[in-house]
N, C-alpha and C positions, 0 to 999 in steps of 0.2 A: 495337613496335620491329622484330623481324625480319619479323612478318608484312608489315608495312607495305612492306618489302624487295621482297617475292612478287605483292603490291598492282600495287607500283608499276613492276615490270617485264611484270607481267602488261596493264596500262593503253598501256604503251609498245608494248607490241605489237600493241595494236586487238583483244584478246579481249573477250570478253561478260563481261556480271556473275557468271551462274554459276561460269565459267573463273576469273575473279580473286577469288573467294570459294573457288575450290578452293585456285588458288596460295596466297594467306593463309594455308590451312590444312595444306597442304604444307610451306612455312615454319614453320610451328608444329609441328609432328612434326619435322623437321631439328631445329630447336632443342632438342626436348625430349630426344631419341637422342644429339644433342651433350652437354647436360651429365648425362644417363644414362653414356656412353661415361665423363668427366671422372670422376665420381662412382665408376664400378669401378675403375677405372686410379688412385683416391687410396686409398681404404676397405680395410680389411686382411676386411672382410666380403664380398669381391667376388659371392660365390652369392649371396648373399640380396638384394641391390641389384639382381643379375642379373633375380632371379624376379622382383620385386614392380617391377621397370619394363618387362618385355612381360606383366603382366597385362594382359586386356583392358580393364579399365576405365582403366585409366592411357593405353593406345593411345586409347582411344577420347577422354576428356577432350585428349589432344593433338595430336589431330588437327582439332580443331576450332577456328572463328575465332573467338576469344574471348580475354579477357588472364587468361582461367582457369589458363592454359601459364605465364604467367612470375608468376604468386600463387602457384601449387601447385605450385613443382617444386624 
């Protein structure tokens, strides 16, 4: 869905493969900080939502191209 977004503006601009496998995954970390962000701003547990979505392994599963982002979040 969103990566596809990153894809396909990255295609439109005549970047390489690498570059539009980066955007993909730039889109998928936006996304994931989007409904991170949503997620504090509702939950009366704002701390602990806080910590456990800049754990590294959460950064690093969402920054990656993969629909791993929109199964797991």
């Amino acid at each position: 869905m969103v990566p596809s977004v990153g894809v396909t503006i990255a295609k439109l601009l005549g970047w390489g493969q690498v570059t539009t496998l980066y955007m993909g995954g730039l889109f998928n970390l936006t996304l994931s900080l989007f409904i991170l962000y949503i997620t504090i701003r509702i939950t009366p547990f704002k701390t602990l939502f806080c910590l456990l979505g800049i754990t590294p392994f959460v950064l690093h599963i969402s920054g990656g191209f993969s629909y791993d982002i929109t199964i797991n979040t």
